[in-house]
C-alpha positions as CSV (number, residue, x, y, z in Angstrom):
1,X,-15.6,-0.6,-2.6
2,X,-17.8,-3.1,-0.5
3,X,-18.9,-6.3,-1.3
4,X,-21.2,-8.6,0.9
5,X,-19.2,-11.7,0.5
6,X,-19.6,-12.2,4.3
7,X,-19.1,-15.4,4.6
8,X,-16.3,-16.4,7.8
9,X,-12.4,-16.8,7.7
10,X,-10.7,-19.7,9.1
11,X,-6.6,-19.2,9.9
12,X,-4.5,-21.9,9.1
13,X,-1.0,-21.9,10.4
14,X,1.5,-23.2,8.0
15,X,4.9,-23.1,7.7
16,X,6.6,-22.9,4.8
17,X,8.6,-26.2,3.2
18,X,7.0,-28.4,6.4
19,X,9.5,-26.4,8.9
20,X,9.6,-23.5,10.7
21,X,9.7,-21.0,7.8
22,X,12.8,-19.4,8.7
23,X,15.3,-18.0,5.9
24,X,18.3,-17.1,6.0
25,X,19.5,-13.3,3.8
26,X,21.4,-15.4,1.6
27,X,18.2,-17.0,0.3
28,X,17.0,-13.5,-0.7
29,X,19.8,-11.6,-2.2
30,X,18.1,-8.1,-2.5
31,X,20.6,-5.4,-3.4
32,X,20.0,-6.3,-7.1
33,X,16.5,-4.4,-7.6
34,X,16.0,-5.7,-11.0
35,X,13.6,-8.1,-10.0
36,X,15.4,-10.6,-11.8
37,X,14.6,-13.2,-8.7
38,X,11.1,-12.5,-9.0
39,X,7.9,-14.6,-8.9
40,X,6.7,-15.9,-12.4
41,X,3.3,-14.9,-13.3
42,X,1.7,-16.0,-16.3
43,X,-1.7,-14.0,-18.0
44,X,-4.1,-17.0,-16.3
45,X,-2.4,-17.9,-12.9
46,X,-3.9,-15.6,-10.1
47,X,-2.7,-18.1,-6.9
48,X,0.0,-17.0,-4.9
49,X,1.5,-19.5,-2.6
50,X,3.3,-19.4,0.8
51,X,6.9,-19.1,-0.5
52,X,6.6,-16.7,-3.4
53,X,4.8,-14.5,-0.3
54,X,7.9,-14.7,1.3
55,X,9.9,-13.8,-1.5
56,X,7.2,-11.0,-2.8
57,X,7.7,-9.3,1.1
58,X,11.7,-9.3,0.5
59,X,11.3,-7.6,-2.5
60,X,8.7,-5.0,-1.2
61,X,11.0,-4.5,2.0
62,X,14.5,-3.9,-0.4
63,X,12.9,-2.2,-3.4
64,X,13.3,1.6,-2.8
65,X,11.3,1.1,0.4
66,X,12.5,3.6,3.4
67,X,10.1,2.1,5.4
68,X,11.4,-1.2,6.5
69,X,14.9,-2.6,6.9
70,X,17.0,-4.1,4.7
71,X,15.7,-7.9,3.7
72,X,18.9,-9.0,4.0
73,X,19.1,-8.2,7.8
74,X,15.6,-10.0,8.2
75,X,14.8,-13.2,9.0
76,X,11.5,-15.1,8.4
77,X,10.3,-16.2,11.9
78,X,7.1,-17.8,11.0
79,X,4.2,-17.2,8.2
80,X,0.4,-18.2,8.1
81,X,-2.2,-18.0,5.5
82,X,-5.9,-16.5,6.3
83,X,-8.4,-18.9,4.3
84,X,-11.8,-18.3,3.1
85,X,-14.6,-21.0,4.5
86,X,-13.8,-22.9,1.4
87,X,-10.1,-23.6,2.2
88,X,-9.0,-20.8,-0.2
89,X,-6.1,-19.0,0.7
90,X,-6.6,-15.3,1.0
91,X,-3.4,-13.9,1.8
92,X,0.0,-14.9,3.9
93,X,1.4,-13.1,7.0
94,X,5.6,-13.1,7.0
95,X,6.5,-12.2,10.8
96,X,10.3,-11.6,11.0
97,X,12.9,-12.8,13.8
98,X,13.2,-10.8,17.2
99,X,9.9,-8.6,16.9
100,X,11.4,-7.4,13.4
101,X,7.9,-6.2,11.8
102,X,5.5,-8.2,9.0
103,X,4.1,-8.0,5.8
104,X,0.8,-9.4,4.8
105,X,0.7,-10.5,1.1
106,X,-2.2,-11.3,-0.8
107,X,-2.7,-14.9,-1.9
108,X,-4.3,-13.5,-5.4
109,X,-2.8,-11.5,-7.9
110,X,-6.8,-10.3,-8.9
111,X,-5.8,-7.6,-5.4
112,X,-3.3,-5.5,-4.1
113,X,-0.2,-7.5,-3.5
114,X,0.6,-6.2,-0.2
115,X,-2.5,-5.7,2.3
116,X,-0.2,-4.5,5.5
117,X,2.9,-4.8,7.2
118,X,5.1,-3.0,10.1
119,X,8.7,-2.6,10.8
120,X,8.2,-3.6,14.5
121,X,6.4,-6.6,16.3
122,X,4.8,-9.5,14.8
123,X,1.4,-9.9,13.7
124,X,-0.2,-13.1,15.4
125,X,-3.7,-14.2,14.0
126,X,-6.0,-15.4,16.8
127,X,-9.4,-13.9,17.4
128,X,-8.5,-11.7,20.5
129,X,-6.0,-9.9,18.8
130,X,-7.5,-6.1,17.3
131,X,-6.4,-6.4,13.6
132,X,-8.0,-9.6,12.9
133,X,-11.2,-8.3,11.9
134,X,-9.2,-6.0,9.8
135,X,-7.4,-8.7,8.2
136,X,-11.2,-10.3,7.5
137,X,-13.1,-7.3,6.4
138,X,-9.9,-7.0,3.7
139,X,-10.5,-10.7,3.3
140,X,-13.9,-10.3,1.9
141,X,-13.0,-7.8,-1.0
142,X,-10.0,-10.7,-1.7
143,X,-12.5,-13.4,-2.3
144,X,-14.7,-11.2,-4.4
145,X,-11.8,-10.3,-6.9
146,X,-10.5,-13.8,-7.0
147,X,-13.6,-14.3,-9.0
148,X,-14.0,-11.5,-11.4
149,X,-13.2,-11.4,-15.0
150,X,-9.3,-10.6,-16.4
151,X,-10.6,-7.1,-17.6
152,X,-12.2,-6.5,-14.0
153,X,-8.6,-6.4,-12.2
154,X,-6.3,-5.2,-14.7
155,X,-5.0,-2.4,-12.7
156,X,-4.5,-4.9,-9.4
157,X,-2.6,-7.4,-11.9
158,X,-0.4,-4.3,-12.9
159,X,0.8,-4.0,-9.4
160,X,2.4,-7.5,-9.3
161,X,4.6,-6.1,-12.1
162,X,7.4,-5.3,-9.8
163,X,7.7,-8.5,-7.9
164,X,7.5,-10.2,-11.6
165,X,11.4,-11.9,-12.6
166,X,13.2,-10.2,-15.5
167,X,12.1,-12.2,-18.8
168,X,13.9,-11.4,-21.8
169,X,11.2,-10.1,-24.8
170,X,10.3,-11.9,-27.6
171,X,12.2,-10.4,-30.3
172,X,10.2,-10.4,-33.4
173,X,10.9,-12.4,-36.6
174,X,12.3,-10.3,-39.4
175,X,11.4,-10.8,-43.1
176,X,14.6,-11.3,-44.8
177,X,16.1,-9.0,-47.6
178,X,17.8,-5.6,-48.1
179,X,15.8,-3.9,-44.9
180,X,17.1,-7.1,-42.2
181,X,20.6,-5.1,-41.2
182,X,18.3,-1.7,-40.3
183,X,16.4,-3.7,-38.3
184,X,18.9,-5.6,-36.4
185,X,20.2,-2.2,-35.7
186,X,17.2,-0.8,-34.1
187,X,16.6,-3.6,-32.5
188,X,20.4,-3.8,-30.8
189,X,19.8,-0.3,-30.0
190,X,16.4,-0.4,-28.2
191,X,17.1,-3.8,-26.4
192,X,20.7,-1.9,-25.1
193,X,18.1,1.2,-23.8
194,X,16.5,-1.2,-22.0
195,X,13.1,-1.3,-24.2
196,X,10.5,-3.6,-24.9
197,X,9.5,-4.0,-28.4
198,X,7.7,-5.5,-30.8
199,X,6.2,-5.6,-34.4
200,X,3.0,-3.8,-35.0
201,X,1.7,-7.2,-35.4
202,X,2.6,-8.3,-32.6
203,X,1.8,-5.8,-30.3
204,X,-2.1,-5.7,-29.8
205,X,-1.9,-7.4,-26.8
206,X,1.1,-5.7,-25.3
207,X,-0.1,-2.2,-25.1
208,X,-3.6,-0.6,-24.7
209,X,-6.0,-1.2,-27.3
210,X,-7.2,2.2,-27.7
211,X,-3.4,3.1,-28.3
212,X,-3.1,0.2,-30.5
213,X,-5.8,1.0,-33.0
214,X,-4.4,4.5,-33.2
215,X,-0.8,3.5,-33.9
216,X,-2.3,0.9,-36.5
217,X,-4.0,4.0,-38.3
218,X,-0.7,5.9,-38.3
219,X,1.3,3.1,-39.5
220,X,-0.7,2.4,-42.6
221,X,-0.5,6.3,-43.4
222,X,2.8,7.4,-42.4
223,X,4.9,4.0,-43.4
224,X,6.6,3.4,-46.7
225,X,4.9,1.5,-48.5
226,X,7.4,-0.6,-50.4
227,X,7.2,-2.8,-46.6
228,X,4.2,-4.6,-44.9
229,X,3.9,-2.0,-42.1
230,X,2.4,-4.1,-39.7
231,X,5.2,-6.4,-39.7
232,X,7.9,-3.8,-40.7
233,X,6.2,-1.5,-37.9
234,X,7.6,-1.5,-34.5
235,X,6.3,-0.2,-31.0
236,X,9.0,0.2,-28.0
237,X,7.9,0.5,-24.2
238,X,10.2,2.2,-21.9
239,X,8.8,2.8,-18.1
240,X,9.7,5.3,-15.7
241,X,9.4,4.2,-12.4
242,X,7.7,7.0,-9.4
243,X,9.0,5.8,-6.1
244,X,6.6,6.2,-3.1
245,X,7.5,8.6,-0.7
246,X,6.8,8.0,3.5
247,X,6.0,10.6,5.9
248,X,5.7,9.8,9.4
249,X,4.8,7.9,11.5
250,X,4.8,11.5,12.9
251,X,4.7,10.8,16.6
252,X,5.7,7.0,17.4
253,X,4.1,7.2,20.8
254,X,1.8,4.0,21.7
255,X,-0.1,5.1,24.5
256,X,-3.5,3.0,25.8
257,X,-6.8,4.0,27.6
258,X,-5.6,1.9,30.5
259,X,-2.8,2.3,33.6
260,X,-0.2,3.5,33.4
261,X,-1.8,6.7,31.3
262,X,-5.2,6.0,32.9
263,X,-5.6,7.8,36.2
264,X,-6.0,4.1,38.2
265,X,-6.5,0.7,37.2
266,X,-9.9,0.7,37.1
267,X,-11.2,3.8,35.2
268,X,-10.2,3.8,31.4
269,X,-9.2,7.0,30.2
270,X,-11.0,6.2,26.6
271,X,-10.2,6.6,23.2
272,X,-10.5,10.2,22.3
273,X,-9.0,11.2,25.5
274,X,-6.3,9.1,24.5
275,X,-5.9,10.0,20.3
276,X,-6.2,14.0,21.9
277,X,-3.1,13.4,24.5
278,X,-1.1,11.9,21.5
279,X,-1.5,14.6,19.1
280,X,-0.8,17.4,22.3
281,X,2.1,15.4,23.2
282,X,3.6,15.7,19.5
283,X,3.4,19.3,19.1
284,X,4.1,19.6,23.1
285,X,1.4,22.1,22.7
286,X,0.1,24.2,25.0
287,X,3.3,25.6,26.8
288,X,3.2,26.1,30.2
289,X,0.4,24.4,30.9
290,X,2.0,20.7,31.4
291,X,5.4,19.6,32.2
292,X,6.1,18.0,28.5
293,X,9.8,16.7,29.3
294,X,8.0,14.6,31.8
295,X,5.6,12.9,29.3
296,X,7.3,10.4,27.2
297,X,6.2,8.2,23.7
298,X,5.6,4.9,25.3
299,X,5.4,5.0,29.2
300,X,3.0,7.2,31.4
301,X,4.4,9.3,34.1
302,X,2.5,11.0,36.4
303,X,2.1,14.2,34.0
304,X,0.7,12.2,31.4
305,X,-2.2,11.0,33.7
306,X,-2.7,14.5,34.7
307,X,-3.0,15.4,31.2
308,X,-5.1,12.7,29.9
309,X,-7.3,13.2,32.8
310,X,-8.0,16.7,32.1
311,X,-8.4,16.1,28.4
312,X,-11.2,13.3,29.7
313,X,-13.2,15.6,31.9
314,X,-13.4,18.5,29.2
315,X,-14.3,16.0,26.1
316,X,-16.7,13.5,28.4
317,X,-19.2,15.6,29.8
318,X,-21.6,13.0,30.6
319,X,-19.2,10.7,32.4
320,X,-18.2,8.3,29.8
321,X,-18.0,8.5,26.2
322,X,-14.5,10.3,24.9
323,X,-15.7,10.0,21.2
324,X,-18.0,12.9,20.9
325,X,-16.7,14.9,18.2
326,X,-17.9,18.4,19.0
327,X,-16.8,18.4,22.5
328,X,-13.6,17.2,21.0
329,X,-13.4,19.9,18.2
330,X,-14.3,22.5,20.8
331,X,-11.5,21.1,23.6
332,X,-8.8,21.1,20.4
333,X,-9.9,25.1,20.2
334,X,-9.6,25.6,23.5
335,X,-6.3,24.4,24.0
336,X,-5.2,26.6,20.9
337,X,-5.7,24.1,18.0
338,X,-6.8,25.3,14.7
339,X,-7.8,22.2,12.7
340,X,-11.4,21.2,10.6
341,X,-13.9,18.8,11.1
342,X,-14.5,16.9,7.9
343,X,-16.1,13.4,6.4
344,X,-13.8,11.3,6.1
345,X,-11.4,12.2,3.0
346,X,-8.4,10.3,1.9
347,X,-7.0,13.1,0.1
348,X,-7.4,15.8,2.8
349,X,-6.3,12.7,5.7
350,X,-3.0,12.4,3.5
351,X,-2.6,16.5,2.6
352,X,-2.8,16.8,6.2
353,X,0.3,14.4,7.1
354,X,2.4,15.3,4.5
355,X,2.0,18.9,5.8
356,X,3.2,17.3,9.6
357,X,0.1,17.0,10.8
358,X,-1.8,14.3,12.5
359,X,-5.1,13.3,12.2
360,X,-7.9,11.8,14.3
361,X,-9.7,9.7,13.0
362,X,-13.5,8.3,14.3
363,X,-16.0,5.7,13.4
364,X,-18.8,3.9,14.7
365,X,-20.5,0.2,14.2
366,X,-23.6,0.1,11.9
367,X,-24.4,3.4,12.6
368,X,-24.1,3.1,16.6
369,X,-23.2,5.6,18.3
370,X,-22.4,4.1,21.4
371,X,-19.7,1.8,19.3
372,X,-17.6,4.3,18.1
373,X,-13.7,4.2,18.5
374,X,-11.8,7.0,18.0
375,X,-7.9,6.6,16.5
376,X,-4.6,8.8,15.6
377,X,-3.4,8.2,12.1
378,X,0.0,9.6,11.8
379,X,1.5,8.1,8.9
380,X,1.2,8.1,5.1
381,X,2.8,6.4,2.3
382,X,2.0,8.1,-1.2
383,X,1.6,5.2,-4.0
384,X,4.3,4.1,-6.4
385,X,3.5,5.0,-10.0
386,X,5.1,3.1,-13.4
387,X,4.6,4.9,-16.4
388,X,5.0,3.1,-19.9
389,X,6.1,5.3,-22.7
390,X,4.4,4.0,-25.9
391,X,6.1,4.9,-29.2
392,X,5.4,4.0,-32.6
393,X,8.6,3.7,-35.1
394,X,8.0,3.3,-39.2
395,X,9.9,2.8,-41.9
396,X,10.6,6.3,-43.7
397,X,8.6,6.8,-46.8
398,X,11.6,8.6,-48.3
399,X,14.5,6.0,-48.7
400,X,16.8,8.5,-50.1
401,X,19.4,8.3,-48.9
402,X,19.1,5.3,-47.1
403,X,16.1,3.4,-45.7
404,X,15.7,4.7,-41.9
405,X,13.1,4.4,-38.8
406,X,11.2,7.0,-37.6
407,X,9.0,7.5,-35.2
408,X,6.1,9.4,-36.0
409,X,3.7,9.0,-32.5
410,X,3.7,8.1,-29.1
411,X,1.3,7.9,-25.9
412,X,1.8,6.9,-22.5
413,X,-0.2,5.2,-19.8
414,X,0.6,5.4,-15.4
415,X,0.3,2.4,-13.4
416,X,0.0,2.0,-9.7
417,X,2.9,-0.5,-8.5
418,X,1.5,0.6,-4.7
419,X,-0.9,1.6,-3.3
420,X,-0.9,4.0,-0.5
421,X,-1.0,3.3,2.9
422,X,-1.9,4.9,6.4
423,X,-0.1,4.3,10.0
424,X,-2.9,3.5,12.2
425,X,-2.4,4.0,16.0
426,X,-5.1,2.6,17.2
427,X,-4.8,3.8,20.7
428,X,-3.9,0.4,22.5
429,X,-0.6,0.4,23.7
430,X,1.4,0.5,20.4
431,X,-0.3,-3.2,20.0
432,X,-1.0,-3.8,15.5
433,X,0.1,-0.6,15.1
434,X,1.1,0.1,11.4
435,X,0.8,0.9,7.7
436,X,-2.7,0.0,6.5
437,X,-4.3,0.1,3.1
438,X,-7.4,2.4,4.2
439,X,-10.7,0.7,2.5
440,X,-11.3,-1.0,5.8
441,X,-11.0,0.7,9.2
442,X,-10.9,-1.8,11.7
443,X,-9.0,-1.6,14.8
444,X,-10.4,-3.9,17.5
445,X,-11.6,-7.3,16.9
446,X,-15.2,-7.8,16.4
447,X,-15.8,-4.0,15.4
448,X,-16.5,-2.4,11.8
449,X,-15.6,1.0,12.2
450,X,-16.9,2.1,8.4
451,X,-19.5,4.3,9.0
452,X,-20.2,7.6,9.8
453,X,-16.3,8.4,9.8
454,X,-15.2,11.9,10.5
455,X,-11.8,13.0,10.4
456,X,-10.3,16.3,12.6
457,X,-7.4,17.3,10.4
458,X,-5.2,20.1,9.7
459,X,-4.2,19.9,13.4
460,X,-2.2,22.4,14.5
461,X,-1.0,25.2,17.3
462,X,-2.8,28.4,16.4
463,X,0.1,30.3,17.2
């Protein structure tokens, strides 16, 4: 969703504790993925500063995360905060040692914790580079949701859940009498499961309130009524944990519109020309045609300039624009692609990668035709789910022939931990390429590629 908060983004460079913002692994123990060196949030506090960044991006790159290495064999090189006009932080960039990758974290915990981040190069904010006007157009929907209401961004504060440290529950306060050594069983029992619990009483602002009111109805049905069954009443939590799982990137190539994959110096091969070559050069696709063990991920050869050339003067008719997606949908056919031309879909853009396929992606500015880019996006990385199991335990009615717990009804709610994200290659020599959250599709600096977005997926060889 959009919001016209457009006013301008300032970057502030700071490094963290006055110095140079460099950890060592030992600071960041990892390999326990309890979370138990987490960040502390409490209900109010949305700020997230600088160091609890750094410490949110260890914990993102070690929990269960295929993508990126190991924190413990990363070392912070530098970090710096994007800021609103006002001064407001918006979110912190962690760029690791010897070209080691990044992660952007969000400076609010009213968003998405992590924005971005790569397993190679560094992300450098200055206003030349192509994913700074990313960075702002993601900015703007950060500053709107810093100000909305608590029940506005439940489901982003949800998300922080897994960067949160362990804190024990409060365990409830037992009436005394006959009943106290059942309950200090149950209690032992469901705190040794690993369950959070509490008294019926104390639970309304724990679990969902629709849930809630329905467990409170049971409870004053199905309880014995010899005990107050809001106090006597107990609700456990248990959570299942749905790791994300990465496909891709697909093709690692990072080939540019320029020399050495241009035909000359001076005659830009352009960006569909480019995203086309890419997706060819994956499936090395047609055979015969081009000498494919002479056309390589990341350097052009002479083969690869014959190809891209060709692809150019069969998409770009009229002598310059490679974005034109018919020509490019009827080029793909030639060549002996079967694919479909679409609106932009996230669902079908992800269907299509986790089925090996890439997809290229298009977009123009405001509308404009003659500022459209076009793009491959080769990676995806489905969302990590938590689901909390709800269940509602009463004191039997029948205490013959012993007082027992029961439970007697249960519910369940899923939460999104993360988000999914899409590798962009943007087409520019392997520069910002990288997993991207896909609200905003901005590749070059100074462009907003949102509208009219079409999407050629289900690429592949018809035979």
């Amino acid at each position: 969703m959009r919001h016209p908060h457009l006013f301008p983004l300032i970057i502030a460079v700071g490094l963290l504790l006055g110095s140079c913002g460099t950890y060592e692994k030992d600071d960041f123990e990892t390999e326990d993925t309890s979370f138990s060196k987490g960040i502390t949030l409490l209900p109010t506090r949305q700020t997230i500063s600088a160091d609890e960044a750094v410490l949110v991006a260890q914990l993102f790159n070690s929990n269960d995360n295929t993508l990126l290495t190991k924190a413990s064999n990363r070392i912070v090189s530098s970090t710096q905060t994007l800021e609103s006009s006002d001064g407001e932080p918006l979110m912190h960039i962690i760029n690791y040692e010897k070209e080691g990758g990044y992660v952007v974290v969000s400076a609010t915990t009213n968003y998405v914790p992590v924005l971005a981040f790569s397993e190679k190069g560094n992300l450098i904010l200055d206003e030349k580079s192509p994913a700074v006007f990313y960075l702002k157009e993601i900015g703007k929907d950060v500053s709107y949701y810093k100000e909305q209401p608590d029940d506005s961004v439940k489901t982003y504060r949800k998300m922080w859940k897994s960067y949160e440290s362990s804190v024990q529950p409060d365990y409830p306060q037992i009436k005394s009498g006959d009943i106290t050594s059942l309950v200090s069983s149950y209690m032992n029992q469901w705190y040794a499961a690993g369950y959070d619990y509490y008294t019926l009483s104390n639970a309304q602002t724990q679990i969902p309130s629709n849930i809630y009111s329905s467990f409170v109805s049971i409870a004053e049905r199905e309880a014995n009524p010899d005990f107050d069954y809001m106090d006597f009443s107990f609700v456990t939590i248990g959570y299942t944990y749905v790791s994300s799982t990465t496909y891709g990137p697909l093709i690692g190539s990072s080939w540019s519109q320029h020399y050495p994959f241009a035909s000359s110096t001076d005659d830009p091969c352009g960006c569909g020309a480019t995203a086309i070559g890419q997706i060819m050069y994956y499936y090395s696709s047609p055979e015969g045609d081009w000498d494919w063990d002479n056309i390589y991920a990341s350097s052009g050869t002479e083969d690869t300039r014959l190809l891209i050339h060709y692809i150019k003067s069969q998409i770009s008719p009229l002598g310059g624009y490679s974005s034109i997606l018919i020509f490019n949908s009827g080029f793909l056919s030639q060549a002996g692609f079967s694919h479909s031309l679409i609106s932009h879909s996230n669902n079908r853009v992800s269907s299509s990668i986790m089925n090996g396929m890439p997809v290229y992606m298009s977009g123009e500015v405001n509308n404009n035709f003659f500022e459209r880019h076009s793009w491959v996006c080769e990676g995806y990385q489905s969302p990590a789910f938590m689901i909390s199991n709800y269940t509602l335990w009463v004191i039997d009615i029948d205490p013959y022939p012993s007082y027992d717990y029961t439970s007697v009804a249960g519910d369940n709610t899923t939460t999104t931990l993360q988000p999914g994200y899409y590798y962009m290659n943007w087409g520019w020599g392997g520069s910002y390429n990288g997993w991207f959250l896909s609200d905003d599709v901005s590749p070059h600096s100074g462009l907003d590629l949102s509208t009219n977005r079409y999407d050629l997926v289900d690429i592949a060889p018809s035979n």
